[in-house]
Backbone as a chain_set.jsonl record, in Angstrom:
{"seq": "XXXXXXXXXXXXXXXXXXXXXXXXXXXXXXXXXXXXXXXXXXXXXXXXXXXXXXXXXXXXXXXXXXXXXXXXXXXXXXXXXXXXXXXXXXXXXXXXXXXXXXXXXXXXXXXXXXXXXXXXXXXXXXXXXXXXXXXXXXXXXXXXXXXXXXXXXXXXXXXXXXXXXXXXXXXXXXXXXXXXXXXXXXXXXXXXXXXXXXXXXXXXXXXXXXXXXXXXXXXXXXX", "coords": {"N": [[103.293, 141.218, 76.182], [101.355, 141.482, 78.057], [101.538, 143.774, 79.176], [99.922, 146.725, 80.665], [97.466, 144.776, 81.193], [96.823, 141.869, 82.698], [98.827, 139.245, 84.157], [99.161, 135.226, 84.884], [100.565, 133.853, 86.604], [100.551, 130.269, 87.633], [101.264, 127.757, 89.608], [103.589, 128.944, 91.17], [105.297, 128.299, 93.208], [106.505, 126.113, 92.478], [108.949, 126.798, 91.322], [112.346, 127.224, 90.608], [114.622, 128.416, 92.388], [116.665, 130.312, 91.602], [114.94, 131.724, 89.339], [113.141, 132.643, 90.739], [114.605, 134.614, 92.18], [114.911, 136.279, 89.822], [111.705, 136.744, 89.011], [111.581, 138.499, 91.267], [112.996, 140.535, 91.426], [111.86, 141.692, 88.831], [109.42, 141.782, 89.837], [109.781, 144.062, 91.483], [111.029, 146.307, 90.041], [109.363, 146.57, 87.54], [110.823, 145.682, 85.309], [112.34, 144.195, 82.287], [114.519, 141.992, 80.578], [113.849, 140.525, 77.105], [114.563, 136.97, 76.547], [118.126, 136.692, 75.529], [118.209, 139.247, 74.685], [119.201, 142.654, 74.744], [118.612, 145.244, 75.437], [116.325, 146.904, 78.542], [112.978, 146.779, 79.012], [110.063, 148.202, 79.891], [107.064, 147.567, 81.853], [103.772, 147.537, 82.728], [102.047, 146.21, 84.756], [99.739, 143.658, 86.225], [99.49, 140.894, 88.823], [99.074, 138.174, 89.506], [99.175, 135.126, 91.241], [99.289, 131.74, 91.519], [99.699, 128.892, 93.615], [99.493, 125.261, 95.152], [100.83, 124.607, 97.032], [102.435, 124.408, 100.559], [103.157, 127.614, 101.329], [104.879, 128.466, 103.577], [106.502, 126.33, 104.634], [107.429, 125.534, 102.769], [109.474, 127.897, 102.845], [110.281, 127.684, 104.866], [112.364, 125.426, 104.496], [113.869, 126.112, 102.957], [113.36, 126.372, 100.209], [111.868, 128.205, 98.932], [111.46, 131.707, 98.536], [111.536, 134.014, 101.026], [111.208, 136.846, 100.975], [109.803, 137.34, 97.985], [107.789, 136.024, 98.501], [106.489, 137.687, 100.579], [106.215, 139.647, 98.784], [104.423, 138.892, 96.577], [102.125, 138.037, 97.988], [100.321, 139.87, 98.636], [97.314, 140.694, 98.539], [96.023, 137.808, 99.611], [94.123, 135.087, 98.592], [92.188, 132.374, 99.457], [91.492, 129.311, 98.155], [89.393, 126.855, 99.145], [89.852, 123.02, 99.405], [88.075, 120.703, 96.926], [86.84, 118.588, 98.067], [85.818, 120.523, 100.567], [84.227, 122.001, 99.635], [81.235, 121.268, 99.842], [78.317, 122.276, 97.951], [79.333, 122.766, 95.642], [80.335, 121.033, 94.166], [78.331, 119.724, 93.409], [77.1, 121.539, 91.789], [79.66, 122.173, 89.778], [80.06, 119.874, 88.818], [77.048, 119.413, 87.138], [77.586, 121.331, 85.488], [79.856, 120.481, 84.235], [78.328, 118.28, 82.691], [76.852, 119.542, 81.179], [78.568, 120.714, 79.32], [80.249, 118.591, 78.192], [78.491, 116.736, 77.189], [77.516, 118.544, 74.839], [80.095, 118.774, 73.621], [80.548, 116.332, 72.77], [77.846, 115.399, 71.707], [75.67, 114.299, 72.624], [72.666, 113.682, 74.438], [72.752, 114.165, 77.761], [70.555, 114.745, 80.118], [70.119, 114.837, 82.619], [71.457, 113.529, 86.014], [71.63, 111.288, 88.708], [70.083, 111.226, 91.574], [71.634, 109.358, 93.586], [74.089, 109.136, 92.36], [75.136, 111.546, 92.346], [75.615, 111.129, 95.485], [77.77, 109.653, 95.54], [79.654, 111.245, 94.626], [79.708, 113.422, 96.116], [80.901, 111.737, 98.024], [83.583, 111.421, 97.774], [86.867, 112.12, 97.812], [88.341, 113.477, 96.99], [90.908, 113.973, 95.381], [92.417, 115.267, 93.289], [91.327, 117.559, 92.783], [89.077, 120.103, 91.171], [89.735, 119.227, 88.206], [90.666, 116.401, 88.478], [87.44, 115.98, 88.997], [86.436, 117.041, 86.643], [87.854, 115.231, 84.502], [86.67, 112.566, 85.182], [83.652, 113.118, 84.931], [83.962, 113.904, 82.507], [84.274, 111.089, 81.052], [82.223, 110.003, 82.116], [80.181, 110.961, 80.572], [81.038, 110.176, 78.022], [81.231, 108.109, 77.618], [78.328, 107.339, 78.294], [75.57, 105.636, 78.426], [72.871, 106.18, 78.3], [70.346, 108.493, 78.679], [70.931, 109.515, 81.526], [72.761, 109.81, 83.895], [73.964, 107.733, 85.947], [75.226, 105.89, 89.252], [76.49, 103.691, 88.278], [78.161, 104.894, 86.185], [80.317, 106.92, 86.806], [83.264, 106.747, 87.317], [85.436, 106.077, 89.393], [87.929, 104.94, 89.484], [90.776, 103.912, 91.983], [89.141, 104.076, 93.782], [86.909, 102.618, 94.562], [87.635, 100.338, 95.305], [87.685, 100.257, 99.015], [88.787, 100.205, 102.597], [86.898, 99.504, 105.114], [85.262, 99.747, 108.022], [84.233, 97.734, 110.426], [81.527, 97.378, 113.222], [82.783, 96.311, 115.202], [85.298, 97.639, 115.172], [87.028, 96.025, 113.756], [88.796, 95.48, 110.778], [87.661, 95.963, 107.558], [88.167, 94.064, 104.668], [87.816, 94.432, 101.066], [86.291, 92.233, 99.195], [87.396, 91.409, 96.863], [89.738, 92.23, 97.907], [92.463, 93.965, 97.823], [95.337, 96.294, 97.146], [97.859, 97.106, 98.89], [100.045, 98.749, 98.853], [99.425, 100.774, 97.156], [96.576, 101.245, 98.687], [98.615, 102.621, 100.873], [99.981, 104.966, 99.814], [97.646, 106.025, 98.283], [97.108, 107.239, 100.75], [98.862, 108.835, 102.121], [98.79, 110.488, 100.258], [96.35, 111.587, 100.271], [96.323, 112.841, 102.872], [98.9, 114.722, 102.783], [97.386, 116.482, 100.812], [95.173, 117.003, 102.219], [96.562, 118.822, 104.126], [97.742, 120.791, 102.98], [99.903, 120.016, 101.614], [101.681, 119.83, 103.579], [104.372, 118.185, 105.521], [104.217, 118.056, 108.29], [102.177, 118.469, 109.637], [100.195, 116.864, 108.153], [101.777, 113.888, 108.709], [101.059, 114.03, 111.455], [97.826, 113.646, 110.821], [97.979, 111.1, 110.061], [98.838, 109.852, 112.3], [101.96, 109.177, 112.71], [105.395, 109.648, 112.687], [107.619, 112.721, 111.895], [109.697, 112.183, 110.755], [108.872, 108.998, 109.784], [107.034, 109.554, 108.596], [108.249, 110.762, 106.372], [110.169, 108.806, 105.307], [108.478, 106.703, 104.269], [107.288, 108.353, 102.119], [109.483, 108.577, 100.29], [110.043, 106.075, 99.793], [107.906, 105.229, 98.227], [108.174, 106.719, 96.199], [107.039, 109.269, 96.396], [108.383, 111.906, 97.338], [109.624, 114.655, 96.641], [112.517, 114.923, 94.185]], "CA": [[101.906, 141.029, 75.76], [100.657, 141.823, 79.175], [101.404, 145.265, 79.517], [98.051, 147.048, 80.816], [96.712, 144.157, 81.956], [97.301, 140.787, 83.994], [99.478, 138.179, 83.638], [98.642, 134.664, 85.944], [101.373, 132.82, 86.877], [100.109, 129.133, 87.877], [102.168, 126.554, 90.19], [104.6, 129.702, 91.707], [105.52, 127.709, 94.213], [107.592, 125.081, 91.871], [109.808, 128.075, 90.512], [113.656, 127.293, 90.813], [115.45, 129.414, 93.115], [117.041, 131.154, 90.523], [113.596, 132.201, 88.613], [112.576, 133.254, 91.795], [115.313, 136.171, 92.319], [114.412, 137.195, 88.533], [110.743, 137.538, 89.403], [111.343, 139.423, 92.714], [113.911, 142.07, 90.312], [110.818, 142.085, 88.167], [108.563, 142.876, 90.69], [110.238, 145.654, 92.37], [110.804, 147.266, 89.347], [108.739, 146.468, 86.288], [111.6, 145.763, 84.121], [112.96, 142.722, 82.187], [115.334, 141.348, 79.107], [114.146, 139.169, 76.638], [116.006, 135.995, 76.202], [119.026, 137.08, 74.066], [118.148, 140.986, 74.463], [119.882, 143.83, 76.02], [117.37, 146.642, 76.569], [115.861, 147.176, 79.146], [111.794, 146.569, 78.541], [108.917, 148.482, 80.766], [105.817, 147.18, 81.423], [102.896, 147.996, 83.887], [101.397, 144.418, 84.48], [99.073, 143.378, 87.557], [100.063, 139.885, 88.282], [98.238, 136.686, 89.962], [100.038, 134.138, 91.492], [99.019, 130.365, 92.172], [100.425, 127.397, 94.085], [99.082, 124.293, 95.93], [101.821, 124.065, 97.546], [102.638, 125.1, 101.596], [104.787, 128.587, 100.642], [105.692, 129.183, 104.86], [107.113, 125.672, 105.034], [108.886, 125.765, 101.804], [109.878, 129.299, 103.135], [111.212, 126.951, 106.257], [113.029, 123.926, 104.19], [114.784, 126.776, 101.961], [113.319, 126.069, 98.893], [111.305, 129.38, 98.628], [112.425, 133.164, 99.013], [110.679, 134.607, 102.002], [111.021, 137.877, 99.948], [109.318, 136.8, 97.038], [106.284, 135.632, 99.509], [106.156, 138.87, 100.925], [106.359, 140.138, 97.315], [103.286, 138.477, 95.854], [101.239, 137.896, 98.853], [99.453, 141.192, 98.199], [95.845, 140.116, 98.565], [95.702, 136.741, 99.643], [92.825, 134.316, 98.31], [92.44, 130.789, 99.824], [90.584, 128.642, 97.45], [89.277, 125.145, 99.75], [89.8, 121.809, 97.904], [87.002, 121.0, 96.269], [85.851, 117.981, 99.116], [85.139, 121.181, 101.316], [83.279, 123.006, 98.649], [79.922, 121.357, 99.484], [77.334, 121.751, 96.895], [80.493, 123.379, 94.49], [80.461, 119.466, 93.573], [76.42, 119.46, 91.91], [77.053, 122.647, 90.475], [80.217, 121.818, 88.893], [79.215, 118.467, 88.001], [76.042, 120.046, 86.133], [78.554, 122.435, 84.262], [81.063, 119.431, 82.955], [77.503, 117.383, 82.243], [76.217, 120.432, 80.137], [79.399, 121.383, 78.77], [80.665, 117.571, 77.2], [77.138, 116.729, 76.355], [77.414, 119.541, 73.953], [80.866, 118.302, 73.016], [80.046, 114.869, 72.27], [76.574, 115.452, 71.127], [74.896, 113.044, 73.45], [71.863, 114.264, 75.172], [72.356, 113.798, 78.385], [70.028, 115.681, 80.144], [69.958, 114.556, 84.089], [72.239, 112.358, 86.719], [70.56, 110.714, 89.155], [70.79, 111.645, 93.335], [73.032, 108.147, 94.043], [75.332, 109.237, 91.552], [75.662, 112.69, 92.973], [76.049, 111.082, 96.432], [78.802, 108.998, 95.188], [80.037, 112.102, 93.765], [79.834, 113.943, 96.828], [81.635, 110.953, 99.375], [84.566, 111.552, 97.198], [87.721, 113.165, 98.224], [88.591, 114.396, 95.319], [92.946, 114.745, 95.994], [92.705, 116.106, 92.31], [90.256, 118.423, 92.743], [88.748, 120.193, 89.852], [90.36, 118.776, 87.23], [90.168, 115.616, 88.554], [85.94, 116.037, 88.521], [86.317, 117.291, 84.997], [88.117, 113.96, 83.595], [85.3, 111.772, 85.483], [82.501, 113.682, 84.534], [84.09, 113.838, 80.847], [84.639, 109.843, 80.6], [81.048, 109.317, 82.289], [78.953, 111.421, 79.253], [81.351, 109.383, 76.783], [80.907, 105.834, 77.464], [77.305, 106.888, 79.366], [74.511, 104.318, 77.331], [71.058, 106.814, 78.497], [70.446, 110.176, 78.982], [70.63, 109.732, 82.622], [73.976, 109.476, 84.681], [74.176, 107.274, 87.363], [76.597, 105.818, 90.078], [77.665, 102.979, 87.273], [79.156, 105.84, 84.798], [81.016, 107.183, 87.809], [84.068, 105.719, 87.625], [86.334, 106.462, 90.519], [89.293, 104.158, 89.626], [90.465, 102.793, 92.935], [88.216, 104.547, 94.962], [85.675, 101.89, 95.145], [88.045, 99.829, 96.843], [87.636, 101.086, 100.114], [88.53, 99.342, 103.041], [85.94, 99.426, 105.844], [85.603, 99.614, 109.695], [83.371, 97.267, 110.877], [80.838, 97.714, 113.939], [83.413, 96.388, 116.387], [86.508, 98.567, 115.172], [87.93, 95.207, 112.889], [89.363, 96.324, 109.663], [86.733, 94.698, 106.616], [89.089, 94.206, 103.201], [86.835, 94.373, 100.18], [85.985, 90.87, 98.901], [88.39, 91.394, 95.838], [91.355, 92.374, 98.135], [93.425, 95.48, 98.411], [96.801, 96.476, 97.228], [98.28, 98.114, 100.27], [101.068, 99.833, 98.595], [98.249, 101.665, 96.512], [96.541, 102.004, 100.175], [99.488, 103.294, 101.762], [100.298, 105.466, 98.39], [96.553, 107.191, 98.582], [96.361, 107.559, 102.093], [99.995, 109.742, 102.097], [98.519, 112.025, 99.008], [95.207, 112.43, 100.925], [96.777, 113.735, 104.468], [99.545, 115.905, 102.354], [96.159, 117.245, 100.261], [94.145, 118.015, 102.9], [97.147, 119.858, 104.856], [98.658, 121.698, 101.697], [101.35, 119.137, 101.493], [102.376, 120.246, 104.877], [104.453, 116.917, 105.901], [104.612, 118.156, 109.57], [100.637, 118.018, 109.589], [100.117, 115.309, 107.194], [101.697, 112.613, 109.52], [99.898, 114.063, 112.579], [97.181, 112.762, 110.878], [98.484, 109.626, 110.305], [99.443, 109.579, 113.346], [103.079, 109.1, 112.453], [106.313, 110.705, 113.013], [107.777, 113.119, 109.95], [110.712, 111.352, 109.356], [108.438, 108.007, 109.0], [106.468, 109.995, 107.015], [108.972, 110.965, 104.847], [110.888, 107.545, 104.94], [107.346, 106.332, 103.743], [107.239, 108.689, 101.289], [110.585, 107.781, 99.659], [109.417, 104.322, 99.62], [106.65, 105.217, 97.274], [108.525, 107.644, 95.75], [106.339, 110.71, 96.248], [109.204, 112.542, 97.815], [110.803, 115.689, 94.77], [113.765, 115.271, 93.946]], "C": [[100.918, 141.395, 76.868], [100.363, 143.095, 79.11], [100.066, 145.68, 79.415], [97.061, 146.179, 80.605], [96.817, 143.235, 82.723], [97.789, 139.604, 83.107], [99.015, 136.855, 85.175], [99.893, 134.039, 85.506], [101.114, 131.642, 87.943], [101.507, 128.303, 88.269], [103.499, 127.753, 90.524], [105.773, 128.896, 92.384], [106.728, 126.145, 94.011], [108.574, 125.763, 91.339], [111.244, 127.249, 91.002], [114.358, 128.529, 91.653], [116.014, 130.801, 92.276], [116.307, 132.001, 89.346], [112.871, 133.153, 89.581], [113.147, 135.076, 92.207], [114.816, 136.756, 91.068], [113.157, 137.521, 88.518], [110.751, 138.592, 90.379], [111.6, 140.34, 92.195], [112.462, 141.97, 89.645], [109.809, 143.133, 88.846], [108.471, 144.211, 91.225], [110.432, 146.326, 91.268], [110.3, 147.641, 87.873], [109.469, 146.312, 84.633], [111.924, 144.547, 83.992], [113.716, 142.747, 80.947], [114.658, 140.625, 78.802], [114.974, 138.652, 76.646], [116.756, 136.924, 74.999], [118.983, 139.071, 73.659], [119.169, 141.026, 75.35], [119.277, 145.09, 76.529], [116.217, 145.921, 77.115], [114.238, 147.228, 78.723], [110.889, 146.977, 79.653], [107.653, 147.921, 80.583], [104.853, 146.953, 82.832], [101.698, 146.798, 83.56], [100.445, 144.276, 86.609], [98.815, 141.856, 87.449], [99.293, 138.999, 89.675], [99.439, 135.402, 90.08], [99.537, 132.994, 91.967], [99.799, 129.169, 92.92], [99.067, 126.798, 95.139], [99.553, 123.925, 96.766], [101.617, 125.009, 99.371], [104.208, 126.001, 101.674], [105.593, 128.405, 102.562], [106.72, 127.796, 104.692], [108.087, 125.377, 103.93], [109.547, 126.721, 102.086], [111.214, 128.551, 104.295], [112.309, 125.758, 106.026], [113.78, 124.464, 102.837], [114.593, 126.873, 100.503], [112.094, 127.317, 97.991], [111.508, 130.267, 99.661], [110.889, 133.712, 100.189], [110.455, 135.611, 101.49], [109.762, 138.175, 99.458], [107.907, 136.671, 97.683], [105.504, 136.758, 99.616], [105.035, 139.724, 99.811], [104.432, 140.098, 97.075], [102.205, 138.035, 96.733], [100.378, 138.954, 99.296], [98.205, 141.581, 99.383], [96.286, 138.873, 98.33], [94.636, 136.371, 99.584], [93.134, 132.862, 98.716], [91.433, 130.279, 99.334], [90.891, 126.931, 98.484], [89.404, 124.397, 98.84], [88.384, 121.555, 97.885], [86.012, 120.395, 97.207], [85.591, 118.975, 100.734], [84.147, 122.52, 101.08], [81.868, 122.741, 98.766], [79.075, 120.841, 98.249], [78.034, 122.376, 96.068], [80.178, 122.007, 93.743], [79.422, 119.272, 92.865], [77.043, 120.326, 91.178], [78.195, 122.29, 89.494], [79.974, 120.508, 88.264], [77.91, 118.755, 86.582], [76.696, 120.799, 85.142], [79.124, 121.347, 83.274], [80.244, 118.738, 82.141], [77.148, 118.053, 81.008], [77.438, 120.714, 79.137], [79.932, 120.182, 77.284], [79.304, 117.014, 76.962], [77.263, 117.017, 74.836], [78.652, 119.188, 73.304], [81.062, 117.689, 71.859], [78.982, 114.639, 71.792], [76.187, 114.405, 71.536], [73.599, 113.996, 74.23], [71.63, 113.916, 76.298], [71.7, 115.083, 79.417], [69.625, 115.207, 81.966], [70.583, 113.513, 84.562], [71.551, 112.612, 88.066], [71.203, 110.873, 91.01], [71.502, 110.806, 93.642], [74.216, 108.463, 92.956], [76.028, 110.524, 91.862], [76.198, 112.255, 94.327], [77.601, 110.537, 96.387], [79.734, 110.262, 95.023], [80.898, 113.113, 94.975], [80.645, 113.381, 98.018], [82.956, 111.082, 99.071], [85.615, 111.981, 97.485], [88.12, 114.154, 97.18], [90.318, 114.968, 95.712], [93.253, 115.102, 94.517], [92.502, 117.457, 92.062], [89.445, 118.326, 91.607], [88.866, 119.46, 88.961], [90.225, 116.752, 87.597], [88.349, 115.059, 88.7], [86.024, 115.846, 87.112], [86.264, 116.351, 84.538], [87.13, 113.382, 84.166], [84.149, 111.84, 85.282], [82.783, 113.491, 82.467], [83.862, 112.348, 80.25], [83.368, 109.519, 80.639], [80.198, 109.915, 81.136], [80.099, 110.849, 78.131], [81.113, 108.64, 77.043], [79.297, 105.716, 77.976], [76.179, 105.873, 77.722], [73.066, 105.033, 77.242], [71.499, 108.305, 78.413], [70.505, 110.729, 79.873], [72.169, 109.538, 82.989], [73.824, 108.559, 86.003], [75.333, 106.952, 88.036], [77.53, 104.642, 89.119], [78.146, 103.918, 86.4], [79.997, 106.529, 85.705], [82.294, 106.798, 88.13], [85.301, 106.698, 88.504], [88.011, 106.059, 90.828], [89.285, 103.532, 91.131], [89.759, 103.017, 93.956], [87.186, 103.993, 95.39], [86.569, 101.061, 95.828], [88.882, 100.226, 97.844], [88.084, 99.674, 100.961], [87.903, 99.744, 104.346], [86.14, 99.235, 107.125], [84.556, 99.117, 109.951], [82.886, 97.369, 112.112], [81.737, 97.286, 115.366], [85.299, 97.012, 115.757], [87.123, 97.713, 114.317], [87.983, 95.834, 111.319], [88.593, 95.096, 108.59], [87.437, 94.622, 105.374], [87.578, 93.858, 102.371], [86.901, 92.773, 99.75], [87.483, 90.398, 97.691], [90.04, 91.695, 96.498], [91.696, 93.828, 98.522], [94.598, 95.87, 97.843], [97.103, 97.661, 98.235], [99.533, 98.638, 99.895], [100.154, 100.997, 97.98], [97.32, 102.612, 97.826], [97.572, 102.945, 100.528], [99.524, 105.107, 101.152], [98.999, 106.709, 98.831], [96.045, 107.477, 99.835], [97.567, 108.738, 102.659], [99.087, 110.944, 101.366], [97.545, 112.638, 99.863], [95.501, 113.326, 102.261], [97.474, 115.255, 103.773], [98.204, 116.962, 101.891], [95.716, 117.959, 101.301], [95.344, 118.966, 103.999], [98.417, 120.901, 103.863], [100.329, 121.119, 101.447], [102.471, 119.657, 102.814], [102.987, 118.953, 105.693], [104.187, 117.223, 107.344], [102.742, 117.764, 110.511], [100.221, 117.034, 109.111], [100.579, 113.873, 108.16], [101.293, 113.441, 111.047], [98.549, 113.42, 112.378], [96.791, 111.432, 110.641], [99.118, 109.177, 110.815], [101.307, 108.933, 113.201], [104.279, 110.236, 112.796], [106.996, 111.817, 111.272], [108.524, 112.681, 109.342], [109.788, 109.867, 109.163], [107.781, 108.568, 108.0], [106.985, 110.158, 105.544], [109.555, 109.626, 104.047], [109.201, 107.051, 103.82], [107.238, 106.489, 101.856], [108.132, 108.144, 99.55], [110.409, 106.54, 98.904], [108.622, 104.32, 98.642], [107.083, 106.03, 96.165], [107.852, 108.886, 95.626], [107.335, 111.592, 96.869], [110.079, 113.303, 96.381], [111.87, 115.486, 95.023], [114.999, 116.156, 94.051]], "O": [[99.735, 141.596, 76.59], [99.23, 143.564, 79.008], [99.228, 145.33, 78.583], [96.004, 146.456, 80.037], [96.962, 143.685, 83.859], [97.456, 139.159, 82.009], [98.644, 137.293, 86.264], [100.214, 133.763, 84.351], [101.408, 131.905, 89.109], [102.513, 128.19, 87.567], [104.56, 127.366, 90.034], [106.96, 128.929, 92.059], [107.388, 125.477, 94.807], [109.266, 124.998, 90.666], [111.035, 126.538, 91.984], [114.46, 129.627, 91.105], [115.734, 131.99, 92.43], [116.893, 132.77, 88.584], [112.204, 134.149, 89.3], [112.561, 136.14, 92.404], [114.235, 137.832, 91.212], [112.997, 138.644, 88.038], [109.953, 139.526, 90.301], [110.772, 141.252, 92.211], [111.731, 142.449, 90.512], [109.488, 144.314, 88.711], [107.597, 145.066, 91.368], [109.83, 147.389, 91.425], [110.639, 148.612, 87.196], [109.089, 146.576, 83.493], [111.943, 143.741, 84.922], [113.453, 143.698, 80.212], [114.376, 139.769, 79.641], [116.104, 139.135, 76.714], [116.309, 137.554, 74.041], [119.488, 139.789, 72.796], [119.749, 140.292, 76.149], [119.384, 145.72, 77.582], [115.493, 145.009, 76.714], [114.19, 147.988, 77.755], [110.828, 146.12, 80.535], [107.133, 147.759, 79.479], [105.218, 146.29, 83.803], [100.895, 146.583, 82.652], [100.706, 144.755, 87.712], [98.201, 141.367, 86.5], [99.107, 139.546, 90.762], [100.249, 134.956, 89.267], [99.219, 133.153, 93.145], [100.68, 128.648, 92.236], [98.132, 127.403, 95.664], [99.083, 123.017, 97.452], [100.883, 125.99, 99.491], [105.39, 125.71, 101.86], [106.808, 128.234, 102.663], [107.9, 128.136, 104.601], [109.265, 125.053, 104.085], [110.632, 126.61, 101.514], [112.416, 128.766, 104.455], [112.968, 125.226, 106.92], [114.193, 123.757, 101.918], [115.416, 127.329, 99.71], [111.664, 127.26, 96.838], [111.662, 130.123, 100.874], [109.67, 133.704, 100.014], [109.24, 135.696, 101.314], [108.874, 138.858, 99.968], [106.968, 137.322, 97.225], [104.397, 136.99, 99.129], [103.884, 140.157, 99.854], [103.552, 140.926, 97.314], [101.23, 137.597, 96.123], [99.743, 138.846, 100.346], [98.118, 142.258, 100.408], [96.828, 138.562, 97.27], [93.813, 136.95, 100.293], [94.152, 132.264, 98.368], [90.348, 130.577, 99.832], [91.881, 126.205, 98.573], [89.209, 124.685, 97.659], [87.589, 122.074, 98.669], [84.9, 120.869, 97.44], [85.276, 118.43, 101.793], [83.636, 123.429, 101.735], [81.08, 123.473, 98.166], [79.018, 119.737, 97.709], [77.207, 122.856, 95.293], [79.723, 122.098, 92.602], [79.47, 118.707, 91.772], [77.516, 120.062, 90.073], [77.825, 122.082, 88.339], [79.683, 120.377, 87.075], [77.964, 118.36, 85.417], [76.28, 120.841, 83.985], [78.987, 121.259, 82.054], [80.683, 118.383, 81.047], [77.096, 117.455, 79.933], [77.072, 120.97, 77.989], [80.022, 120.443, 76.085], [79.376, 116.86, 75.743], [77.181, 116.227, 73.896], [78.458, 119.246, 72.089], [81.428, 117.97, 70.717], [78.918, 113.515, 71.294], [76.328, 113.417, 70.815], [73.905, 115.149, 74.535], [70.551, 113.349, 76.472], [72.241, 116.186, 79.488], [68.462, 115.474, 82.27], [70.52, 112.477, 83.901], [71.064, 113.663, 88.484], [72.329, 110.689, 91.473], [72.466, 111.327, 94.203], [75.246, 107.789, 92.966], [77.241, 110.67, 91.71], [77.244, 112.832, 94.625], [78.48, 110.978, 97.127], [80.847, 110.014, 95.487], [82.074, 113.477, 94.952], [81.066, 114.129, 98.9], [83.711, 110.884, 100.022], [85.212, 113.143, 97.428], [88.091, 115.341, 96.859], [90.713, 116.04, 96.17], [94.459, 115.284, 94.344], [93.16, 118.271, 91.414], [89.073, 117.297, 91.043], [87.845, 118.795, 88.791], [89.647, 116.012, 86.801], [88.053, 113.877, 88.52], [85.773, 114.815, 86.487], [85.201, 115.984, 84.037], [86.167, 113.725, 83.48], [83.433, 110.843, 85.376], [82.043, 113.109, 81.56], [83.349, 112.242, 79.136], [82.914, 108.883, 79.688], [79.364, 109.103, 80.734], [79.795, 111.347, 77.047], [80.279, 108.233, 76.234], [78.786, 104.608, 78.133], [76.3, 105.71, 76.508], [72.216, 104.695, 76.418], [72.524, 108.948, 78.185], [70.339, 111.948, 79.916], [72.799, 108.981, 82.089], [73.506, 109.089, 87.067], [76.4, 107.468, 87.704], [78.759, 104.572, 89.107], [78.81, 103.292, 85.573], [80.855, 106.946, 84.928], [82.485, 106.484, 89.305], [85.828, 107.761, 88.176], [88.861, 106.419, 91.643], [88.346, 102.881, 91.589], [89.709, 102.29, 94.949], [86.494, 104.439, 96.306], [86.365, 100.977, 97.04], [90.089, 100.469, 97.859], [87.956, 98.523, 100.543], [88.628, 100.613, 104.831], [87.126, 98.592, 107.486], [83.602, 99.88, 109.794], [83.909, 97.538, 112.776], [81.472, 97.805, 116.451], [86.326, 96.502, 116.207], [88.038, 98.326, 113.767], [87.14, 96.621, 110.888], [88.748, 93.876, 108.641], [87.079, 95.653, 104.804], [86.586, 93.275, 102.808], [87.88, 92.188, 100.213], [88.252, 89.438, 97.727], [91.122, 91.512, 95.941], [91.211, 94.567, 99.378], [95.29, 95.434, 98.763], [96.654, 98.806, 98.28], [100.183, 99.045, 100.858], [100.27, 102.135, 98.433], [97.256, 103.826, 98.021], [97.295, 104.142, 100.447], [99.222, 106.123, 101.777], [99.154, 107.788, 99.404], [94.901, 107.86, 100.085], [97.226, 109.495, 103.568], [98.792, 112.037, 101.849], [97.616, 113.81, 100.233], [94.905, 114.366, 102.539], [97.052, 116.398, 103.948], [98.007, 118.03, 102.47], [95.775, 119.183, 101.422], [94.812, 119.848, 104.674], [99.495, 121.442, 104.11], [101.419, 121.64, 101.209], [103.696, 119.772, 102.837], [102.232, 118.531, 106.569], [103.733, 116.163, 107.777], [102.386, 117.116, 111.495], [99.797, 116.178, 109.888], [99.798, 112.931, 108.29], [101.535, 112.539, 111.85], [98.015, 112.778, 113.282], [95.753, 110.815, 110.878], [99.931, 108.322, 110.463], [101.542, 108.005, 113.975], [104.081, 111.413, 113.095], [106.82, 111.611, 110.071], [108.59, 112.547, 108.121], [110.071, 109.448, 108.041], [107.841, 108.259, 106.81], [106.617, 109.94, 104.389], [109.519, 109.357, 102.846], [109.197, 107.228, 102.602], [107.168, 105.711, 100.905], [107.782, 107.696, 98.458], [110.605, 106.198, 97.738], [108.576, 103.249, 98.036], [106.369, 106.052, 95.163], [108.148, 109.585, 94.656], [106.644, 112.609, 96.926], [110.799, 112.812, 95.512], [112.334, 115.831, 96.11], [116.037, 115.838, 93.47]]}, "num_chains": 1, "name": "protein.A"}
């Protein structure tokens, strides 16, 4: 269905070993079987490849073809996560506002600068997609035509816990669960270093096997 024009292949970087050699044969020579065929099928395709993932160090822990890298690493594009996008965060925000508005037939027609700041302190370890759903939930349940920082809902991201003016650690009034801590403070290091564990506990100051042991523990560690 491609042929003479582009195909995107999204999340590369989770491929099976064995998917991996059958793209590379693809690549090099524009040929493939359907399932259950036997001829041979041409097809002149210009092809897009995504991951989130860190390819060199999967390249280094065996679980992706150095090849393959080579292969599809063409033209490289490095898209930042979204909490180093700036003002990416109004503008898309204004898009999801205009977009489920129009959905939902609500008129909302402006969100309010504390709700953008909120918006903007955010890490965002979903990115995109994680905006989207928050922006989608806040023009369904919103009550005006205005958005503010109460339609904002962040899940556990309001409880934060705090460094007070002499370095003591402030727990929110309501508490904490510190496996949940621990939990989003792993995702956020891997995030911001492309799930690079070797970086990731550098900045949590940790070693990589605690990191990993950690990990385990929480189960964020693949299978």
């Amino acid at each position: 269905m491609a042929d003479g024009g582009t195909i995107f292949l999204d999340e590369v970087g989770d491929m099976a070993m064995g998917l991996q050699a059958k793209l590379l044969r693809f690549l090099e020579d524009r040929t493939f079987r359907r399932v259950g065929g036997t001829n041979e099928i041409s097809v002149d395709v210009r092809v897009i490849a995504a991951t989130n993932r860190d390819i060199e160090a999967a390249i280094e822990a065996g679980a992706f073809r150095e090849d393959l890298m080579f292969r599809l690493n063409v033209i490289p594009i490095h898209l930042p996560p979204l909490r180093e996008r700036g003002e990416d965060v109004k503008l898309l925000t204004q898009h999801f506002v205009a977009r489920f508005s129009e959905e939902f037939r609500k008129p909302i027609s402006d969100v309010s600068e504390e709700a953008y700041d909120k918006i903007r302190a955010y890490a965002w370890p979903g990115n995109v997609r994680e905006l989207r759903n928050v922006i989608e939930r806040a023009v369904l349940l919103a009550k005006s035509d205005r958005l503010d920082t109460a339609d904002i809902y962040l899940g556990q991201a309001g409880k934060v816990v705090n460094v007070g003016p002499g370095g003591e650690i402030v727990l929110p009034p309501g508490g904490i669960d510190f496996r949940e801590l621990e939990n989003k403070l792993i995702r956020e290091a891997l995030s911001r270093t492309n799930n690079n564990q070797t970086k990731a506990a550098k900045l949590l100051n940790l070693t990589r096997d605690t990191l990993r042991y950690r990990m385990e523990k929480l189960g964020l560690l693949e299978k």
